[in-house]
Structure formats: C-alpha cells, structure tokens
KOLMARSE-372494 format. One record per atom (N, C-alpha, C): residue in one letter; x, y, z. Coordinates in pm, whole numbers, padded with zeros to 5 digits, always signed. Example, Ala and Ser with C-alpha at 12.3 -4.5 7.8 and 13.67 -1.06 7.14 Angstrom:
! KOLMARSE-372494
A+01319-00569+00780;A+01230-00450+00780;A+01320-00330+00780;S+01285-00225+00708;S+01367-00106+00714;S+01290+00003+00787;
***
This chain:
! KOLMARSE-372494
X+06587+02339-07953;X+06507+02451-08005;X+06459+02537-07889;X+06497+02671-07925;X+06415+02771-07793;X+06318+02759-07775;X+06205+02776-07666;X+06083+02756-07687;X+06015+02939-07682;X+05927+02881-07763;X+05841+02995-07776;X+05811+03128-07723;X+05785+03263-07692;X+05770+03318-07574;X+05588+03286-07567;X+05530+03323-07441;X+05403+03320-07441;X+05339+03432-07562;X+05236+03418-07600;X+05122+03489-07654;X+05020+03525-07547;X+05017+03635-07523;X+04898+03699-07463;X+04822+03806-07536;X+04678+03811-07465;X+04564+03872-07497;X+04517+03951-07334;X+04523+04080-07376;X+04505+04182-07217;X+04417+04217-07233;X+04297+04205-07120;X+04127+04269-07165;X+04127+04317-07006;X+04075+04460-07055;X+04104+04543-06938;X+04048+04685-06995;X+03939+04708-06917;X+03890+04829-06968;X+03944+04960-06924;X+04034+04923-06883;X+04138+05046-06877;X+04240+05043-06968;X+04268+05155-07046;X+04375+05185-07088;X+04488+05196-07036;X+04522+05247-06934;X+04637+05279-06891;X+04707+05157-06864;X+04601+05019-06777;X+04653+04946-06756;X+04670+04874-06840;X+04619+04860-06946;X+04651+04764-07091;X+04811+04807-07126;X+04821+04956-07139;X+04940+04981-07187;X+05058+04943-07096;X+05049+04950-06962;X+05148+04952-06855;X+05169+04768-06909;X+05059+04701-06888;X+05078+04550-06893;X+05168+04540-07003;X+05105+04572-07099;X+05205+04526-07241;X+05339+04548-07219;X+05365+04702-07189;X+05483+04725-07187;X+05570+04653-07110;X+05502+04586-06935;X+05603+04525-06867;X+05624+04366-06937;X+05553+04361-06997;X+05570+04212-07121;X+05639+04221-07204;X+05622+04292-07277;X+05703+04336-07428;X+05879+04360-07299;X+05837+04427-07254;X+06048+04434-07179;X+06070+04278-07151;X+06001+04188-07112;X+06015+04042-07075;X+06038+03941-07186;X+06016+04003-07309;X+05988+03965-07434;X+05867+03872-07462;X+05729+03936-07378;X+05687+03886-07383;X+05538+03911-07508;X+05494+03819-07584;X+05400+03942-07720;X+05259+03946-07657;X+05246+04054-07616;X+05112+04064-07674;X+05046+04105-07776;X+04904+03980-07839;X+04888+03971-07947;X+04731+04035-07991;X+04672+04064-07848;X+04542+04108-07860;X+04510+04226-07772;X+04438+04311-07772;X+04409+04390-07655;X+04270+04373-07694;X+04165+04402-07545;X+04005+04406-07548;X+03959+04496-07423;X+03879+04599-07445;X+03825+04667-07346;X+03658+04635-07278;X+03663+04535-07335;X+03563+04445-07224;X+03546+04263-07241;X+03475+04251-07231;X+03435+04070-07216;X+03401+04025-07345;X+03303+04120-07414;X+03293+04077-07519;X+03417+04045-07611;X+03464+04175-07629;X+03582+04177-07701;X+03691+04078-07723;X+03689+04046-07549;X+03802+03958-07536;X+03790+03830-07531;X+03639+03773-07589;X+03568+03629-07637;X+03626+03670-07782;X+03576+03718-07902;X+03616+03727-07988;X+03778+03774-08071;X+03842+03799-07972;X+04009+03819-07973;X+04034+03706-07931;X+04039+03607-07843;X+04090+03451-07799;X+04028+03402-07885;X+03899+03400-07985;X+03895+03331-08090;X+04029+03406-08237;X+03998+03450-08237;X+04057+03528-08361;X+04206+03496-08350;X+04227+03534-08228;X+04444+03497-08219;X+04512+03392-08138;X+04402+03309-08071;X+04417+03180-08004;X+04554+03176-07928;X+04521+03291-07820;X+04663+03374-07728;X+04684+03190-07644;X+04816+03247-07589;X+04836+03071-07496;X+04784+03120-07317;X+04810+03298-07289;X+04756+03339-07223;X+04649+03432-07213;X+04584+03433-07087;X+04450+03590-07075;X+04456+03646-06990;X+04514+03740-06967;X+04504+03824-06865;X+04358+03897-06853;X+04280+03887-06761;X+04097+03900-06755;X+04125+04001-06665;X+04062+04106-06659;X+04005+04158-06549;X+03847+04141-06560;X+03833+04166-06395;X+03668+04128-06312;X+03591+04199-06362;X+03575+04326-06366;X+03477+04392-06370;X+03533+04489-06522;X+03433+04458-06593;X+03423+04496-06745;X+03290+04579-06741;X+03282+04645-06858;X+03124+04635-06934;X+03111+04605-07030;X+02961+04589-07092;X+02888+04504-07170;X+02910+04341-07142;X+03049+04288-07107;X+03021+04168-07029;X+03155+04131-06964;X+03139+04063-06857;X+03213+04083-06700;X+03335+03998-06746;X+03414+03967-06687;X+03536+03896-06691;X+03530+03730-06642;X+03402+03715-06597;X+03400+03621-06517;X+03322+03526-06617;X+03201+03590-06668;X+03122+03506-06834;X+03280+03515-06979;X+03328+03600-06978;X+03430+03610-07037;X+03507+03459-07064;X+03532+03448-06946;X+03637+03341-06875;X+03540+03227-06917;X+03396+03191-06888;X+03377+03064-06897;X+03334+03059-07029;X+03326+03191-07136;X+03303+03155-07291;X+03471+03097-07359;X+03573+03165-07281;X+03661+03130-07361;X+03716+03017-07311;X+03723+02954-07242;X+03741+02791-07170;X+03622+02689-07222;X+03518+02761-07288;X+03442+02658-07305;X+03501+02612-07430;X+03491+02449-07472;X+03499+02414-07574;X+03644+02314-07598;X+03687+02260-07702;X+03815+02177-07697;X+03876+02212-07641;X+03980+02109-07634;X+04146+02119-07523;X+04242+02216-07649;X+04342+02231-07567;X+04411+02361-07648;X+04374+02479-07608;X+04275+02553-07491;X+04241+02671-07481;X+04306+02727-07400;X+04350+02866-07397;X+04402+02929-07363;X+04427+02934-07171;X+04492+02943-07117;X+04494+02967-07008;X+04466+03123-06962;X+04368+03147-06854;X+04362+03210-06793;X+04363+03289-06671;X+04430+03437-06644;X+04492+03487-06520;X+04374+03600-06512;X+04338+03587-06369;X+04203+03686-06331;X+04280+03825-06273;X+04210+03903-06316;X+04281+04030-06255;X+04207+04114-06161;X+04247+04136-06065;X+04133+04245-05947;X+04237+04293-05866;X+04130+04389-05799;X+04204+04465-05718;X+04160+04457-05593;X+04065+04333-05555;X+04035+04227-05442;X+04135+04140-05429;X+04142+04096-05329;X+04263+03979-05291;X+04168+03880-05284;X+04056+03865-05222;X+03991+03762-05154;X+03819+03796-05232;X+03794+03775-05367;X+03672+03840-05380;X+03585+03726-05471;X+03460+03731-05428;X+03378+03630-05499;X+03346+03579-05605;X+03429+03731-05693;X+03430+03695-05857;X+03545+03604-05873;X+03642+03647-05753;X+03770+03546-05813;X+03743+03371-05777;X+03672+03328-05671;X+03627+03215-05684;X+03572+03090-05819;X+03448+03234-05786;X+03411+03194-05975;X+03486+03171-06066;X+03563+03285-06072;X+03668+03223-06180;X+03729+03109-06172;X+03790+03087-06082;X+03888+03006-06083;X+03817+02857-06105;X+03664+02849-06026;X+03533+02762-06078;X+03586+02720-06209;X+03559+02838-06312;X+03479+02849-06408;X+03596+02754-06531;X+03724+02771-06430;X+03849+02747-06545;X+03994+02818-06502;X+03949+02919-06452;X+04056+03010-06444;X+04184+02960-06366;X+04297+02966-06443;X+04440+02919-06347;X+04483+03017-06253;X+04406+03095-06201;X+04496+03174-06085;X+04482+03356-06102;X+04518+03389-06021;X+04450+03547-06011;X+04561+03652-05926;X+04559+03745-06043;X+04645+03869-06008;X+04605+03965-05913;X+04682+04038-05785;X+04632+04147-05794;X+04678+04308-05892;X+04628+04349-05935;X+04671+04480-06003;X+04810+04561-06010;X+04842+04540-05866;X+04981+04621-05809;X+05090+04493-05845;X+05054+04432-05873;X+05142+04344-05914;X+05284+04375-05992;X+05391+04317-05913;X+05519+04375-05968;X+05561+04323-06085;X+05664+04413-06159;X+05657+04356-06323;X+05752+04212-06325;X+05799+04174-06215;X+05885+04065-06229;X+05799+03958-06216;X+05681+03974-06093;X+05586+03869-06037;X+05474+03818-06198;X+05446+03939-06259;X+05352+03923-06379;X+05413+03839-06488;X+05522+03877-06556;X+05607+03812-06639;X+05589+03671-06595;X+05638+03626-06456;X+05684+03474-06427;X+05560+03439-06422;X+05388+03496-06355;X+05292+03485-06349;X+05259+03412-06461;X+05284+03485-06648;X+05239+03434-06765;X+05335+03319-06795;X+05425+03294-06741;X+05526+03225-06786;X+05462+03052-06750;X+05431+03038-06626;X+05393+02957-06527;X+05281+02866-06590;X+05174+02978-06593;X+05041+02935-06635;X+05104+02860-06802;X+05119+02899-06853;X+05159+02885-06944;X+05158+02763-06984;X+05266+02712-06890;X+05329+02589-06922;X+05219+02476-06854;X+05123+02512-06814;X+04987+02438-06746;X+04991+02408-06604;X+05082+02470-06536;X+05063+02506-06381;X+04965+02569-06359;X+04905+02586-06268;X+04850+02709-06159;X+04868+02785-06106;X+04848+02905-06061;X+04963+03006-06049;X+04914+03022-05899;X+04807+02990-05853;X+04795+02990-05705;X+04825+02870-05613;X+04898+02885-05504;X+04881+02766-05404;X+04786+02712-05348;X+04770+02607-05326;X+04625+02493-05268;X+04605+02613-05140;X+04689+02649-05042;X+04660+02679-04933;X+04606+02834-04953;X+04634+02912-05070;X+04575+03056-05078;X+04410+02980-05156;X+04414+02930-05264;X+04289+02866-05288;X+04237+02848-05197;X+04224+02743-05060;X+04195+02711-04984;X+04098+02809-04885;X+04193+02963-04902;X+04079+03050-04792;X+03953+03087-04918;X+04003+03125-05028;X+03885+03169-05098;X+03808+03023-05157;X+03825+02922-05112;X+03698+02811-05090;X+03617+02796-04970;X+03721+02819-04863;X+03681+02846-04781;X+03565+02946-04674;X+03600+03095-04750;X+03473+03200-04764;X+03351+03185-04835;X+03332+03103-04966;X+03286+03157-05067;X+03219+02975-05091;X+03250+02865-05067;X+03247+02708-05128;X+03122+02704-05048;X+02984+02691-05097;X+02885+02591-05045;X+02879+02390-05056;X+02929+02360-04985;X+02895+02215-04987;X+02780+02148-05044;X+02737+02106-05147;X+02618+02019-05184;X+02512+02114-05177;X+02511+02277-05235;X+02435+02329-05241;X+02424+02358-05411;X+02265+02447-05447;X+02316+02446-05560;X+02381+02568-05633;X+02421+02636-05512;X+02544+02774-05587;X+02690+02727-05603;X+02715+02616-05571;X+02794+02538-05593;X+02858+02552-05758;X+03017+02606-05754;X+03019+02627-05903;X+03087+02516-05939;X+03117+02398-05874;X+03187+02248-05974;X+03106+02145-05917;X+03042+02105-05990;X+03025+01981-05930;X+03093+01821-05977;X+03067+01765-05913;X+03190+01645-05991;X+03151+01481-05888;X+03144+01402-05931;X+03101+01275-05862;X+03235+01183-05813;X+03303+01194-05710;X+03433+01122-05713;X+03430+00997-05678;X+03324+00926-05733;X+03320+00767-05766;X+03431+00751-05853;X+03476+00764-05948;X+03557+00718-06035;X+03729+00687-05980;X+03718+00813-05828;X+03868+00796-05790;X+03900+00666-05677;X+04011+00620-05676;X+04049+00529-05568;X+04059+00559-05444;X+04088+00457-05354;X+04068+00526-05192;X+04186+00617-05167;X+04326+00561-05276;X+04441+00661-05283;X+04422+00771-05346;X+04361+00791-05442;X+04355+00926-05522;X+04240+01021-05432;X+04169+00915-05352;X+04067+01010-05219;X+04143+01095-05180;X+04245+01005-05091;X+04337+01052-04987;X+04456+01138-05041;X+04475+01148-05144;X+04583+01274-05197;X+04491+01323-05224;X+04322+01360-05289;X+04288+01491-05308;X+04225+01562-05173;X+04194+01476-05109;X+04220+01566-04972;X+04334+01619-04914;X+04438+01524-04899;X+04512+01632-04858;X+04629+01776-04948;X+04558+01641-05084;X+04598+01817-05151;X+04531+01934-05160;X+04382+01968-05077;X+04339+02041-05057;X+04329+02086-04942;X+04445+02024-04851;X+04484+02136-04722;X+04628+02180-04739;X+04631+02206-04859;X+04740+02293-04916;X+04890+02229-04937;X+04882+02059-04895;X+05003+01994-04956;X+05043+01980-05092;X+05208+02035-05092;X+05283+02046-05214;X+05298+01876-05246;X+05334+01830-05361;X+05375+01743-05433;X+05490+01645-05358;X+05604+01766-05282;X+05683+01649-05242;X+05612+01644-05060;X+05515+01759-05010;X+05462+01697-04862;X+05418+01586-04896;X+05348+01587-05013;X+05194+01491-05005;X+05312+01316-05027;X+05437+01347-05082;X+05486+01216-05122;X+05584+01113-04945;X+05618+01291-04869;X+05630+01196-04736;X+05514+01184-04651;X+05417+01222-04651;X+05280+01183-04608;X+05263+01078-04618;X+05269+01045-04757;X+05195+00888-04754;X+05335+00803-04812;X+05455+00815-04760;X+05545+00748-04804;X+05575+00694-04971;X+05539+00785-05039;X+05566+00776-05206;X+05643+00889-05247;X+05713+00853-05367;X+05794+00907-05462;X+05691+01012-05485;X+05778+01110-05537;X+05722+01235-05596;X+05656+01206-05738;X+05741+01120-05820;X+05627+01078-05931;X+05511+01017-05956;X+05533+00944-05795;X+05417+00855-05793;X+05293+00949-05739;X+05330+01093-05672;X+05242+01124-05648;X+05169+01207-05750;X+05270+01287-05852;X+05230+01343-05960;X+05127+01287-06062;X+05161+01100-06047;X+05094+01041-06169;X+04959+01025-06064;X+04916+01013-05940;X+04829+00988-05884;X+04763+01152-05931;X+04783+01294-05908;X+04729+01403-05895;X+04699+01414-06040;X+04761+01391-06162;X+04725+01382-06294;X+04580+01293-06335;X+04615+01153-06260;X+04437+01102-06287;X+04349+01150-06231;X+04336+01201-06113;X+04223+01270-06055;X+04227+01382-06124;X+04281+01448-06210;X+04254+01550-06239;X+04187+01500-06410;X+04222+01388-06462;X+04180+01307-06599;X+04065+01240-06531;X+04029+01210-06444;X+03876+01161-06377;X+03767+01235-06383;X+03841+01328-06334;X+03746+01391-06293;X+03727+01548-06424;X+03769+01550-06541;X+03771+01632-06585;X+03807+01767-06543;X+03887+01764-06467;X+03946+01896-06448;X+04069+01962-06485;X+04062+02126-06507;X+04206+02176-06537;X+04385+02185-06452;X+04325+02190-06346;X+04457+02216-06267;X+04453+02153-06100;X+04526+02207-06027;X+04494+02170-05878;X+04427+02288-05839;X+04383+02433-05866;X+04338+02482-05811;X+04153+02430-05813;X+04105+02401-05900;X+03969+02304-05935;X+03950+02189-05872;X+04085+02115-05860;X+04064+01994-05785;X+04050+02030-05612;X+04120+02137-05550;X+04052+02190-05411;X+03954+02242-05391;X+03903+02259-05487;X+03732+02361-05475;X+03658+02229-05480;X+03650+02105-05558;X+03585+02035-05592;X+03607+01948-05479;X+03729+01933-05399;X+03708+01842-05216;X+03637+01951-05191;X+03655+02052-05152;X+03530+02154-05037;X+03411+02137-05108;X+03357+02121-05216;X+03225+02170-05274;X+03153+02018-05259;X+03250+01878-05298;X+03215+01778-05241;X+03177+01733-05103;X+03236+01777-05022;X+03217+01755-04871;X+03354+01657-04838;X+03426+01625-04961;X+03541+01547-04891;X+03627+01614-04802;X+03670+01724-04792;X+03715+01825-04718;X+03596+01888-04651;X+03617+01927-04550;X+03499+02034-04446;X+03497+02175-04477;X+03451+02280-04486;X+03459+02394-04508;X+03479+02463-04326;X+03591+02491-04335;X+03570+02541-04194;X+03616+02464-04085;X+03668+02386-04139;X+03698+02257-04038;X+03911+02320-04058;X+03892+02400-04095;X+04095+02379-04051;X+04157+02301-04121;X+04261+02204-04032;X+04327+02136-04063;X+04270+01968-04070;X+04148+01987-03999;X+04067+01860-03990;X+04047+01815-04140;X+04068+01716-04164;X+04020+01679-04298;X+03918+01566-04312;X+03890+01540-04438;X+03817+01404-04406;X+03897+01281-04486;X+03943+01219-04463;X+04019+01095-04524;X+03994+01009-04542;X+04034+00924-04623;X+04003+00804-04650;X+04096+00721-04576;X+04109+00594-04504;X+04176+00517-04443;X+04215+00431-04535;X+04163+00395-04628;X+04190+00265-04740;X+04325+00318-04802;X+04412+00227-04866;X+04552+00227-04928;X+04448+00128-05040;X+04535+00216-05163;X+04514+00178-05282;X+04645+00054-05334;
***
C-alpha cells in the first residue's frame, strides 16, 4: 500500500508566504489542509484537522508561534509534529521551541526541494535538525540548573550506558558514530537512544541534547569536553 502524503497546517501571518508554501507542497503532492494567520488560529485548526505536520512561524499576533507550539503538543500521543519557521538562524524563540516540542526549524528562504523533504522527514518522527546544529543553539541560549531552564528531566531512571550515549549524542554523534564509539551495532544503539528517549519522556533527539546541557551532563561551553560516564552497562 502507498503511504499517505503528509497533511499539513501553514500558520503564517503572511499571506504571500502561506501561498508560496502551499504551492511548493501541493507541486510535491503535498496537502495542505489548514491555513492560520496567527497562533491562535493555528491551535484551533490542529484541533479541527489533526494535520501530521505544522509549519509555525515565530512571530505572530494575538499569539506567538512559540505558545502556539506548546498548546498544540500539549496533550496525548498522536500530535502533530512541528517545523518552526524564522528568519533567524540562531534565535531564542527557536530554542524554545524546539524546548517546547518542536522537531526542528526552517529558515524562510528555504528551497522548495529542502521544505518538501523537511515535511516529509518530520513526519515520519525524525528530527529535522542535527545534534551538532542543536548543539550551538543550546549552547547560546541552555542555562544549566537554572530556572529559565525550558526541560527539565531527572536522569535517574537511565543506565550508566544510556548516560554515556546521551552524552555523546549530544556532541553531535550520528547513530552509526555513536555505535563505533562504544563498539555496538547500530541497533543496539538505536534501541539504547529509543529508551532514553521512553525514560525520560521525550519527543526526539533534538530534546534529548537540550536536556544533557540543561542537566549539566554535558557542559555548556565546554566544546568537545564532555562529561561521561565510565560505567558499561
């Protein structure tokens, strides 16, 4: 059976860019099923048409993209995935977001081939950003054990192995680095990055690197220095 194309919902208080988006979707075959010209709107359109994607932009009125994002993530599994949109590369709302739920963040100029595969991705419950681009905007923006801190999370529950892969999956190791790192199969490392992410209640790997920096298991500022665990699980 073919699978599905995505469902999206575009909230963007611009017109022009609502229309440009659709259109480079609709050529991708891709539907969009909602349009919203602010935050509000586009809380009550992800209820109403329960899109599989959201294309958000940051800065709305009557309400921002960023409360947007954590009304429509709040609540059962099944919710929509969401793509932040700005015309910042590196900006504090996009942190938040990505905090708040958000799988990953567009910039605007974005080419129509990069957007398409962009919705395609998320979609399927990837992340659409790499640990190591995450990494600088935790890096600017992540207070350690403070309380602007936007995840907090207690990683008692993980093993000294699931320590040591979420650190170093938060100095930007892929799936098969992290498996010759510590001499494991790629599945074994997948099923290790899946419980820490079922531990710890989180959506993706971009949450699980904010949550080493915001923990202190990773250093903010520290580079390539990490903090590790020595124990083998």
């Amino acid at each position: 059976m073919t699978e599905q194309p995505p469902r999206v919902l575009l909230a963007d208080d611009q017109t022009l860019v609502r229309t440009g988006f659709r259109m480079i979707l609709g050529a991708d075959g891709i539907d969009v099923v909602a349009e919203a010209a602010n935050g509000a709107e586009a809380v009550e359109a992800a209820r109403r048409t329960r899109p599989d994607v959201v294309l958000m932009d940051v800065r709305m009125p009557e309400m921002d993209g960023l409360e947007a994002t954590r009304r429509i993530l709040r609540g059962a599994p099944g919710e929509p995935r969401v793509i932040i949109l700005t015309t910042f590369d590196l900006d504090r709302y996009v942190y938040a977001a990505l905090a708040a739920g958000a799988s990953g963040f567009l910039l605007k100029d974005v080419t129509p081939e990069h957007l398409a595969s962009a919705v395609r991705t998320v979609r399927t419950g990837d992340a659409l950003l790499a640990p190591a681009i995450t990494r600088r905007l935790v890096r600017r923006f992540a207070q350690p054990g403070s309380d602007t801190a936007a995840l907090h999370r207690d990683l008692a529950p993980l093993t000294p192995r699931e320590l040591e892969v979420l650190g170093l999956l938060a100095r930007g190791l892929s799936n098969a680095e992290l498996a010759t790192r510590l001499h494991l199969s790629e599945a074994t490392v997948k099923t290790h990055v899946a419980r820490i992410l079922a531990k710890l209640g989180l959506r993706d790997r971009v949450q699980a690197v904010i949550v080493a920096y915001e923990t202190g298991l990773v250093s903010v500022g520290a580079g390539e220095a990490a903090q590790q665990p020595t124990e083998r699980a």
